[in-house]
C-alpha positions, 0 to 999 in steps of 0.5 A: 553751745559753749563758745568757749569750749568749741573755741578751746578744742579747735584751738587744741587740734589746730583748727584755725579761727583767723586768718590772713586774707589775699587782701591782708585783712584778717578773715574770720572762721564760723564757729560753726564751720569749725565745729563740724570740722570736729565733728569730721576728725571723728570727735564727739561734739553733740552737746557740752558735756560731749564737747568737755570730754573732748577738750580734757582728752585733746592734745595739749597744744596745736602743732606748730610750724616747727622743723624736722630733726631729721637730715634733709631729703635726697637730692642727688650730688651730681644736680648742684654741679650739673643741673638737670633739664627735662619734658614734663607732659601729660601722658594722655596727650601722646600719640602714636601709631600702635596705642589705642587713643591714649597715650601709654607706658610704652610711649612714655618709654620711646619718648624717654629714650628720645629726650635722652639723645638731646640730653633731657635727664628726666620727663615729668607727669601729672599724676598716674593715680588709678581713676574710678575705671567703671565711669571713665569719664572721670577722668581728672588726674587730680580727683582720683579714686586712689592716689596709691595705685596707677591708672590701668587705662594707661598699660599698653595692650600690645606689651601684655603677656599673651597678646595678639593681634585678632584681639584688636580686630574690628576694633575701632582704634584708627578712628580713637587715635585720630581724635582731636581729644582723648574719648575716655569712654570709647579708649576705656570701652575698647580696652577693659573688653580686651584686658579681661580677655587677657586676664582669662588667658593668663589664667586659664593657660599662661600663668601655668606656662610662665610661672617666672610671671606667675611668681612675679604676681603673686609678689606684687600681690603679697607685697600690696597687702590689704590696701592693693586688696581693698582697691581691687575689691573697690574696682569689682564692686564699682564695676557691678554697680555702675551696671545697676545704676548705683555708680562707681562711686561708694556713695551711691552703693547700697549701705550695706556696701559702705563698710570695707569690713562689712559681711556684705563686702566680705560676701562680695569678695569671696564670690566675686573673687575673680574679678577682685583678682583681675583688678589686682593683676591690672595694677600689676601689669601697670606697675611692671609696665612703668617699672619697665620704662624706668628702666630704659629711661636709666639705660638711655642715660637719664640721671632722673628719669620718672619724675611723677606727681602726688594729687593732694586728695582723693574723690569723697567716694573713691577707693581711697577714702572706702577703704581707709575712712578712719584716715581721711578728714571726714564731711569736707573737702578741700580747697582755697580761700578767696583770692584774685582769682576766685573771689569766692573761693575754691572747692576742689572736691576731693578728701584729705587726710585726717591730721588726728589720724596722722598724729595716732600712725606716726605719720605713716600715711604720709609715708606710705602715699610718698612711697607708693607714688614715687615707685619707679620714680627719680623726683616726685612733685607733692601737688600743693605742698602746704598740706605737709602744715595745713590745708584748707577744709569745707564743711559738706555743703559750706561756701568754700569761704566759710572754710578753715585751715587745718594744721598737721604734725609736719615736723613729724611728717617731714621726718618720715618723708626724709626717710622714704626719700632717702630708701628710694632715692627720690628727690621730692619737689613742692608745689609752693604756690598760691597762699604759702604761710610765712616761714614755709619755704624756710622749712622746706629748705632746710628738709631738702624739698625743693621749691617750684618756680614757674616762669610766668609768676617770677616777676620783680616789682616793677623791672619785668621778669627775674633773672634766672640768677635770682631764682632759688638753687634748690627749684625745678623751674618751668615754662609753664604746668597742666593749668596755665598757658602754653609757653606759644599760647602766653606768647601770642596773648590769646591766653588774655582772649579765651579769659 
């Protein structure tokens, strides 16, 4: 195949043929690599007459790391003169003695209020994205099966409409709350049974009864519009296919499933509709339940209150990526090149946009992801924010270090997100570590997102740690985050003993 027509139209969409290593040592793409990665933006590159096509329709040059036009994001007044403090945690993890083994909305809600009377202006969460809710044991809240809506796993029964107690009966609740760990598979096996069982009162009687309720849903559905549809759909197909052995996952469904438009999804859902509805009603009560502690954080006096977490990427076979495959970079997943610490690299087995895609919608996308996941929300966390520039992809099957950075049209990009972040009032902060290109932090200053400083890696060459002087005024500095030592555990040192 033509060296240079595979060179010339990877150039044109931002594929990178070189890059800088972790060791300073410039490290080469395999034309290869960067061929499929063509191949999985949708383009035509089976031979050289395909390839030529491709090459005179491309765009004219590679997008660049430019700045935004736009006014910087929201970042509210009042933090320049009076910082803020909070507690950021994973919503799992708490514990109480009315949720059912994992830790819920109404939880967070009596935490908030709690931090408040110290003086905590917000509490922080890694991400709430829905999971695959028919294989709970896909539990990782990075890896979800749709970054749009919220994990249904986390609505706390006893705040749902028509509930009462017989309904937690014999269940073995005691038992799930005492648990060393959270047991995904017993707390999901005690609550689907439950919430369906809701689902069928509220239907059957309270949606009469209620109808301010009723009212109240069917907005929320009108206003989630296909893609609230489409994940319902998702979750109602999942569930009977997990029962046939398939999988929750749409890779292992029946091809006559793949297609979100097909007549076989279409046949599913008309016949299946009240299961598409139950699914839709979970993300309702979850976004109602999460709204509602918003609220009492603002009312106990927080100033930020929520401050939630964008994964950078979905499951492959996830709802996301079935419903929206023409956004999605297709045929790779993304990761990290070989650094210290991993010296083959990293695949984190999960789908990223499509920056094609992105530059045909104007960047909405983005914004849409920005707009669901900040719902509710006072700041947000963009996990791995170089994916605003570029991220780093894996051909299927590829060793992570034959991957390649992808560019994206981030100064469009960050004007779209400058304008959601001032509609919403949410203040974005960017994950900034890891391999961050020359200039970035530059431009996220001057788009009001601000850095993410972590105590343990802010070291001065040579003079131990940095003062807090020297951090960044426009940083959220922390402790520590979800995957690295606990502030006792680095303290003590056993964190160098279970390495």
């Amino acid at each position: 195949m033509p060296q240079s027509l595979v060179d010339q139209l990877a150039r044109r969409y931002g594929i990178v043929a070189r890059y800088t290593g972790f060791d300073g040592e410039p490290v080469h793409v395999p034309r290869d690599s960067r061929r499929r990665l063509l191949a999985g933006l949708g383009l035509d590159v089976d031979d050289e007459a395909a390839l030529a096509a491709a090459l005179a329709a491309a765009p004219a040059a590679a997008p660049r790391l430019g700045r935004s036009a736009a006014p910087p994001c929201h970042v509210p007044d009042d933090l320049a003169a009076h910082p803020a403090w909070g507690i950021t945690l994973q919503l799992y993890e708490l514990r109480s003695a009315r949720n059912w083994g994992i830790g819920d909305f109404e939880d967070l809600a009596v935490l908030g209020e709690l931090a408040a009377r110290a003086g905590a202006d917000f509490i922080g969460l890694t991400p709430l994205h829905a999971p695959f809710l028919a294989a709970p044991e896909r539990c990782s809240p990075f890896s979800p099966s749709n970054r749009r809506f919220l994990n249904p796993l986390y609505i706390a029964i006893d705040r749902v409409p028509g509930y009462t107690g017989d309904l937690a009966a014999a269940l073995p609740l005691e038992r799930l709350r005492a648990a060393e760990l959270v047991d995904y598979a017993a707390v999901a096996a005690v609550k689907r049974p439950v919430l369906a069982a809701l689902w069928r009162r509220w239907r059957d009687d309270l949606a009469a009864a209620r109808p301010e309720l009723a009212s109240a849903f069917a907005r929320f559905r009108e206003e989630g519009g296909r893609a609230l549809e489409r994940h319902a759909l998702f979750e109602a197909i999942s569930a009977r296919m997990a029962e046939t052995g398939a999988g929750a996952g749409w890779h292992g469904w029946p091809e006559r499933l793949h297609d979100p438009d097909g007549a076989a999804a279409a046949a599913f859902a008309r016949e299946h509709a009240d299961a598409v509805s139950f699914h839709a009603w979970l993300q309702w009560l979850a976004d109602s339940q999460l709204a509602r502690a918003a609220d009492r954080l603002a009312a106990a006096g927080m100033r930020v209150g929520l401050y939630l977490d964008l994964a950078v990427g979905e499951a492959p076979d996830g709802s996301a990526v079935w419903g929206a495959r023409h956004q999605h970079l297709t045929g790779a997943t993304v990761g990290a090149p070989p650094d210290y610490f991993t010296s083959g690299g990293q695949d984190w087995g999960v789908a990223g946009l499509s920056p094609l895609a992105l530059v045909e919608d104007d960047g909405a996308a983005w914004a849409e992801l920005v707009a669901r996941a900040a719902r509710h929300a006072g700041a947000l966390r963009i996990d791995h924010v170089m994916a605003l520039w570029q991220l780093f992809f894996i051909p299927a099957g590829a060793r992570p270090a034959d991957g390649a950075y992808v560019r994206f049209p981030i100064a469009r990009i960050l004007e779209r997100l400058a304008a959601q972040s001032h509609a919403a009032r949410v203040t974005l902060i960017g994950e900034d570590l890891g391999l961050v290109p020359a200039g970035f932090r530059g431009v996220m200053r001057e788009a009001g997102i601000l850095s993410y400083r972590v105590f343990y890696f802010e070291k001065a060459a040579g003079a131990g740690f940095r003062a807090a002087r020297a951090y960044p005024r426009q940083a959220l500095a922390c402790l520590s985050t979800h995957d690295l030592p606990t502030l006792r555990g680095w303290w003590r040192g056993s964190d160098v003993a279970l390495r």
